[in-house]
C-alpha positions as CSV (number, residue, x, y, z in Angstrom):
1,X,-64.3,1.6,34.5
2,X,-66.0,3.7,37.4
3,X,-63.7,4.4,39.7
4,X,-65.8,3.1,42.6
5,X,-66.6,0.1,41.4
6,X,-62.7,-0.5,40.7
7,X,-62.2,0.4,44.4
8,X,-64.5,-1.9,45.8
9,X,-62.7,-4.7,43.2
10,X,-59.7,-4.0,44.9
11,X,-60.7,-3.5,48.3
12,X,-62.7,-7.5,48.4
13,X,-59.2,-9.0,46.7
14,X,-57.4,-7.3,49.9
15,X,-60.6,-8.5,52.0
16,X,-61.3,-5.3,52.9
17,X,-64.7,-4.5,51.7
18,X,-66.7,-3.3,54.8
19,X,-63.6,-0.6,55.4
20,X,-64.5,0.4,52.0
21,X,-68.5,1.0,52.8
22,X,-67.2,3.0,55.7
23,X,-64.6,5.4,54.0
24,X,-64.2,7.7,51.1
25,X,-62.2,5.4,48.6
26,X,-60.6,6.5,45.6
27,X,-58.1,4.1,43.4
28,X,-56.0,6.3,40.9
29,X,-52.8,6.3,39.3
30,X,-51.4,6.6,35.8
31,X,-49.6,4.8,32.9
32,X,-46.6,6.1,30.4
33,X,-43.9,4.8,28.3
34,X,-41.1,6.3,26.4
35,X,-39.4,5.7,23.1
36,X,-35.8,7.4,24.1
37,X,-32.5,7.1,22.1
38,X,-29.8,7.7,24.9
39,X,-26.3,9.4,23.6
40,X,-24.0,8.9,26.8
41,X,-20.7,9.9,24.5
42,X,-19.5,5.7,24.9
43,X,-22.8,4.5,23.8
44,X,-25.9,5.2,21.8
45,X,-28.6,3.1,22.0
46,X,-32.7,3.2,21.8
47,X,-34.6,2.5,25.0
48,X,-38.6,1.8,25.4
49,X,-38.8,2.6,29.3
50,X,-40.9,4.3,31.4
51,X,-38.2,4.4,34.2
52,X,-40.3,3.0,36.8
53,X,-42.6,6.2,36.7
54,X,-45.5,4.7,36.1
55,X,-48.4,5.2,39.2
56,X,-50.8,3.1,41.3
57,X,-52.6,3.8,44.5
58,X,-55.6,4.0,46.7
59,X,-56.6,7.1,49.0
60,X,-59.3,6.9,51.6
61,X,-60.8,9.2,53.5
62,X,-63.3,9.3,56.6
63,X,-65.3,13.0,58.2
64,X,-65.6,12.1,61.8
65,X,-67.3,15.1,62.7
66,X,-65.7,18.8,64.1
67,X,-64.8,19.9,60.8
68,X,-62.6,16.9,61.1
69,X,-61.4,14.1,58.1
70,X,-59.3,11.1,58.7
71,X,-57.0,10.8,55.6
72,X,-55.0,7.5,54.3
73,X,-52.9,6.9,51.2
74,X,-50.9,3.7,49.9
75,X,-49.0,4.7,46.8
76,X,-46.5,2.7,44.4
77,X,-44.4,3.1,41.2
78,X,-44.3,0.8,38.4
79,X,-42.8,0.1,35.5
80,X,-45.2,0.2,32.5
81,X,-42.8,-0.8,29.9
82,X,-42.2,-4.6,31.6
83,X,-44.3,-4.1,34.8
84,X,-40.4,-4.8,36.8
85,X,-38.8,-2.6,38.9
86,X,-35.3,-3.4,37.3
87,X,-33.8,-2.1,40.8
88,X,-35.2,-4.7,43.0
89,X,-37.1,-7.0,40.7
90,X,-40.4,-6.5,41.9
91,X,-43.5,-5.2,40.3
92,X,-44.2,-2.5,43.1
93,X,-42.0,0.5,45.2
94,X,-43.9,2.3,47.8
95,X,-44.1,6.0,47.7
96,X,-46.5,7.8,49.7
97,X,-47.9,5.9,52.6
98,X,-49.5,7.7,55.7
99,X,-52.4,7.5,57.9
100,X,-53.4,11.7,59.1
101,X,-55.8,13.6,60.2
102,X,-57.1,17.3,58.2
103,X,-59.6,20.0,59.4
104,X,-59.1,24.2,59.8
105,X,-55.4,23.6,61.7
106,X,-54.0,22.2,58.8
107,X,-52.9,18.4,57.8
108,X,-51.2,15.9,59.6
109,X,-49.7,13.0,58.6
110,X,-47.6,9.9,59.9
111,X,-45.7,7.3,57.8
112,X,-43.7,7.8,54.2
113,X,-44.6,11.4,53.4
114,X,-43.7,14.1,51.0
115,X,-40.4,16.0,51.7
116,X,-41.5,19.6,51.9
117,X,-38.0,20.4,50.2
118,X,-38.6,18.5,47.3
119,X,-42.8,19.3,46.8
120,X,-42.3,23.4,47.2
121,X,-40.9,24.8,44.0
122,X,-38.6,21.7,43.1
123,X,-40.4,18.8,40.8
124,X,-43.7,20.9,40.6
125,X,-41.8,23.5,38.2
126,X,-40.6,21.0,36.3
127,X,-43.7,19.5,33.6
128,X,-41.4,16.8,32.5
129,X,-40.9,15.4,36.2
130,X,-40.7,11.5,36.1
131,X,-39.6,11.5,32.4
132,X,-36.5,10.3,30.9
133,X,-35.6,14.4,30.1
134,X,-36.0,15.4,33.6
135,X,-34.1,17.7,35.1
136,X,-33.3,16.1,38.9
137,X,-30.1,14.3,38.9
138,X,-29.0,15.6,35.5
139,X,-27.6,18.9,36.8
140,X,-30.8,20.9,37.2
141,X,-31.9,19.7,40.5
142,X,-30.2,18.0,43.4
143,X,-31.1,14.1,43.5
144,X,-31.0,11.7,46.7
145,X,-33.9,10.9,48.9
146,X,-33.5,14.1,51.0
147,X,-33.4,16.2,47.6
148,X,-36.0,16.2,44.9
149,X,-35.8,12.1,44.5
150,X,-38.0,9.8,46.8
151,X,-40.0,10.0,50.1
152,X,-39.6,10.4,53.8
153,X,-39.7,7.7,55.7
154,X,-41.0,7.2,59.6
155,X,-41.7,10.7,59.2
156,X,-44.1,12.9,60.6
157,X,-45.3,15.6,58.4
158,X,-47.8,19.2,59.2
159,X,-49.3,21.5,56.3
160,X,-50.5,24.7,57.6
161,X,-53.2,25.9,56.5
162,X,-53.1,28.8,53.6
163,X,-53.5,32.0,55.8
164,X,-52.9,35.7,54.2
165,X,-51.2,33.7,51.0
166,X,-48.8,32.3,53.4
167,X,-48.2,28.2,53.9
168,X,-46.4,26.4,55.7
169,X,-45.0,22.8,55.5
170,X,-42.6,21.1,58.1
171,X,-41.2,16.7,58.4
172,X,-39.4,15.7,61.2
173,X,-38.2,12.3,62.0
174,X,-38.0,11.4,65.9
175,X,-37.0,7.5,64.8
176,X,-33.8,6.7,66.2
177,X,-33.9,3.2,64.6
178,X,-33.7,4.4,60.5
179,X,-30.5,6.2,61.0
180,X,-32.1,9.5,60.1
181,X,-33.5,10.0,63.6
182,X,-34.1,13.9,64.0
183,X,-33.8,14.8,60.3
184,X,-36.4,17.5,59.2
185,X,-37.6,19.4,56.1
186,X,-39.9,22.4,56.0
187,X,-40.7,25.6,53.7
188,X,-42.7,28.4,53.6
189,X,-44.6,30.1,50.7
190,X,-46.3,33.4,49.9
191,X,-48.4,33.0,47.0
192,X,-50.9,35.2,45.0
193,X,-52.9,34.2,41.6
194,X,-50.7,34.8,39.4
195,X,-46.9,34.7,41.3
196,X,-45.9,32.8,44.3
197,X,-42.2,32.7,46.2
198,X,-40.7,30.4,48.4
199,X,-38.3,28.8,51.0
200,X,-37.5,25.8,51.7
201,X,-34.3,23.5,53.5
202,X,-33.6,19.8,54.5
203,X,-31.2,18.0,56.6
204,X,-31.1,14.8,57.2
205,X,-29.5,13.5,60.7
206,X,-26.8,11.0,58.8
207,X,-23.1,10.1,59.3
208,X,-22.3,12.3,56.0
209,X,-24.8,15.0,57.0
210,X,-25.5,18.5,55.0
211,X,-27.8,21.0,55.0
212,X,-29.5,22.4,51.8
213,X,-31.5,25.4,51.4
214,X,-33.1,26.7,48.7
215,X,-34.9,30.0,47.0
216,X,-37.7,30.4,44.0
217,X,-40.7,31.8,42.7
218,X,-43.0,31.0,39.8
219,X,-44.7,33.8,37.8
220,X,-47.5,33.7,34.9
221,X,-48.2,36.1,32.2
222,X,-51.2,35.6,29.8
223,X,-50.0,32.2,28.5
224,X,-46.5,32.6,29.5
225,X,-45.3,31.2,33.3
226,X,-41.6,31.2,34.2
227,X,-40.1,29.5,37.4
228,X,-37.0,29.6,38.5
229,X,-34.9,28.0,42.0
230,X,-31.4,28.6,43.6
231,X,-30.1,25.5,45.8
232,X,-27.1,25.7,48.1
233,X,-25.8,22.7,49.5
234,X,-23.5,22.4,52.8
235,X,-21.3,19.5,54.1
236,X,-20.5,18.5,57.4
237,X,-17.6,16.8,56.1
238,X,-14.4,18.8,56.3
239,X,-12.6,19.8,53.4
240,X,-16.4,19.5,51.6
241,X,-17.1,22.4,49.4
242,X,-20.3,23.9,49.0
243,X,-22.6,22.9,46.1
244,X,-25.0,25.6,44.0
245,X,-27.7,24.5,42.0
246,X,-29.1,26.7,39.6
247,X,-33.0,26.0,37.7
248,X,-35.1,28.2,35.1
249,X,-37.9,27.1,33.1
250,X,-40.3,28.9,30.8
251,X,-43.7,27.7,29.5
252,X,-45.8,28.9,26.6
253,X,-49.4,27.2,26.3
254,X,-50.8,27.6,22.9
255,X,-54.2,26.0,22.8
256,X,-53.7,22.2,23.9
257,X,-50.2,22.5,23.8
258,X,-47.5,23.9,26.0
259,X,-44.0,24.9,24.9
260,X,-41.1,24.2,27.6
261,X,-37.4,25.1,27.4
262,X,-35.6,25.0,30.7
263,X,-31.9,25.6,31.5
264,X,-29.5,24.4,35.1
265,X,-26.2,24.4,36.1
266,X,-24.3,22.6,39.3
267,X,-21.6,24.3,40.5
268,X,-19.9,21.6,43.1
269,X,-17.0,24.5,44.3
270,X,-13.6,24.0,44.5
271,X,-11.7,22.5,41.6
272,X,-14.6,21.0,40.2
273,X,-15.7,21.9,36.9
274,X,-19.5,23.0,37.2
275,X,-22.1,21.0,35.2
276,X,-24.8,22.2,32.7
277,X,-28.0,21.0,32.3
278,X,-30.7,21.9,28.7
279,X,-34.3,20.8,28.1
280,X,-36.4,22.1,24.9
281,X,-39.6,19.9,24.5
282,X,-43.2,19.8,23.6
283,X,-46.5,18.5,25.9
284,X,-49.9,18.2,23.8
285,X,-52.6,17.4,26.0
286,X,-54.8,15.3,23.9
287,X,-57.5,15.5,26.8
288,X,-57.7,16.5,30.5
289,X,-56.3,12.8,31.4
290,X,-54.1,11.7,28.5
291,X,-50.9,13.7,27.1
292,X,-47.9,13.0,24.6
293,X,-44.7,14.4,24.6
294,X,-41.5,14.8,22.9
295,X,-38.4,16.4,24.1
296,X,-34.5,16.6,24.0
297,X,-32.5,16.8,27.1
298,X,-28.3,17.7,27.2
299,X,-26.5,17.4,30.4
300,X,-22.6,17.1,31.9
301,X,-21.5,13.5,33.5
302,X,-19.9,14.6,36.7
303,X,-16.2,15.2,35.8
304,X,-17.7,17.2,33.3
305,X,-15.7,16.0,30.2
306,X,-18.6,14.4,28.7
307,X,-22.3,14.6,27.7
308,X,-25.4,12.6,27.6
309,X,-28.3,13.4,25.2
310,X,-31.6,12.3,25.0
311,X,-34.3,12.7,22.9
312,X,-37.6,10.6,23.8
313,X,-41.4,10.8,23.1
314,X,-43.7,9.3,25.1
315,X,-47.6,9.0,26.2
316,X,-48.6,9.5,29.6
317,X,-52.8,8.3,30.7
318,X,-54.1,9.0,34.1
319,X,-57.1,7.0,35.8
């Protein structure tokens, strides 16, 4: 269906149709499910899931003159599989959702944004990102909303724009009410055609507060690319050791398909035994919008005496 005439489906069943004759409006998203069998060590069983990854949303956008565009973005995440999101029971979980301005200084946004920690390096090196064989919260990257899982709420957010290969990216939170009232995010990355390096750091302004800080880079060789992050994790909390987070991936594209094997470790300190994390798996890009692909993924519970393995295949259509 053309895309336009979806959005202006969707914008009279919200009764907005004269914003939509106004404004730039774009409705998008994408669909997947997964066939998974899930070995957690006590258990073995076979899963169809999508893992509330699937996508929905609408993006509009306005010029108002001066080189000037006014920018807006509702985004959700649904579940494919049984169109429930199992953890609250309904069919829809916001992501993104700003209103912003963009034009030669850069972009600004204001509402539930991207976390400049999690978008820079982070879930961008990984290709199985929002698949069951992942490798946030299964050793390879930190979770939690102020790692590489969710959004930013009541945030303010500012994108630089890319000057000399350099960009910049900073959130801040001035909302006393949310309980994260002064937390903040930002990197900065140097990047060239074929290579690109980073830094990047959050920390959230909460009762059991840390700081996290990470390093990375991304190179690509003929059909070759390899990425790779360091994340170091500090605790307010006495007695807390540091955490390290290790991530490296390689790719190799051969025609429509790419080749991925990527390896992580968490390293919690102390006494703590460190945890492992392993990904081998296969993407074939049947077209620019539709891809299948199969995987297994290995990784240490958090006393590290057991493992959970996963192997799933899945198909994944954007719109």
């Amino acid at each position: 269906m053309n895309k336009k005439l979806l959005a202006l489906a969707v914008g009279t069943a919200f009764g907005a149709a004269p914003m939509f004759a106004s404004a730039g409006v774009t409705v998008y998203g994408h669909a997947q499910v997964e066939v998974a069998t899930v070995d957690t060590g006590s258990s073995d069983q076979t899963r169809v899931d999508d893992n509330a990854r699937g996508r929905i949303g609408i993006k509009a956008s306005e010029k108002l003159g001066n080189g000037m565009t006014a920018i807006a973005k509702y985004e959700f995440r649904t579940d494919t599989a049984d169109g429930v999101r199992t953890s609250d029971g309904g069919p829809l979980t916001a992501r993104e959702t700003f209103v912003g301005l963009k034009g030669s200084f850069g972009t600004v946004q204001a509402g539930n944004v991207k976390s400049a920690y999690k978008y820079t390096g982070g879930v961008k090196y990984d290709p199985f990102t929002a698949t069951l064989i992942e490798a946030r919260r299964a050793n390879g990257m930190t979770g939690g909303a102020f790692g590489h899982n969710g959004f930013l709420a009541n945030h303010l957010s500012y994108i630089s724009p890319k000057m000399g290969g350099f960009q910049g990216w900073a959130t801040f939170s001035p909302d006393e009410n949310d309980g994260n009232g002064g937390a903040y995010s930002f990197s900065l990355k140097f990047s060239q055609k074929a290579w690109e390096v980073f830094v990047a750091g959050v920390s959230p302004d909460t009762p059991t507060g840390f700081d996290s800080i990470k390093f990375g880079g991304m190179y690509k060789f003929g059909n070759f690319k390899v990425v790779g992050q360091y994340e170091t994790v500090s605790f307010e909390t006495a007695g807390t050791p540091d955490t390290d987070v290790y991530f490296v991936g390689g790719q190799a594209k051969f025609g429509s398909n790419v080749l991925v094997a990527q390896f992580g470790n968490t390293d919690p300190g102390g006494s703590s035994a460190d945890r492992d994390y392993f990904t081998i798996g296969l993407i074939h890009n049947m077209s620019k919008k539709t891809r299948l692909t199969a995987g297994f993924r290995s990784f240490d519970n958090t006393s590290g005496t057991s493992e959970t393995e996963t192997f799933a295949v899945g198909m994944r259509m954007k719109f």
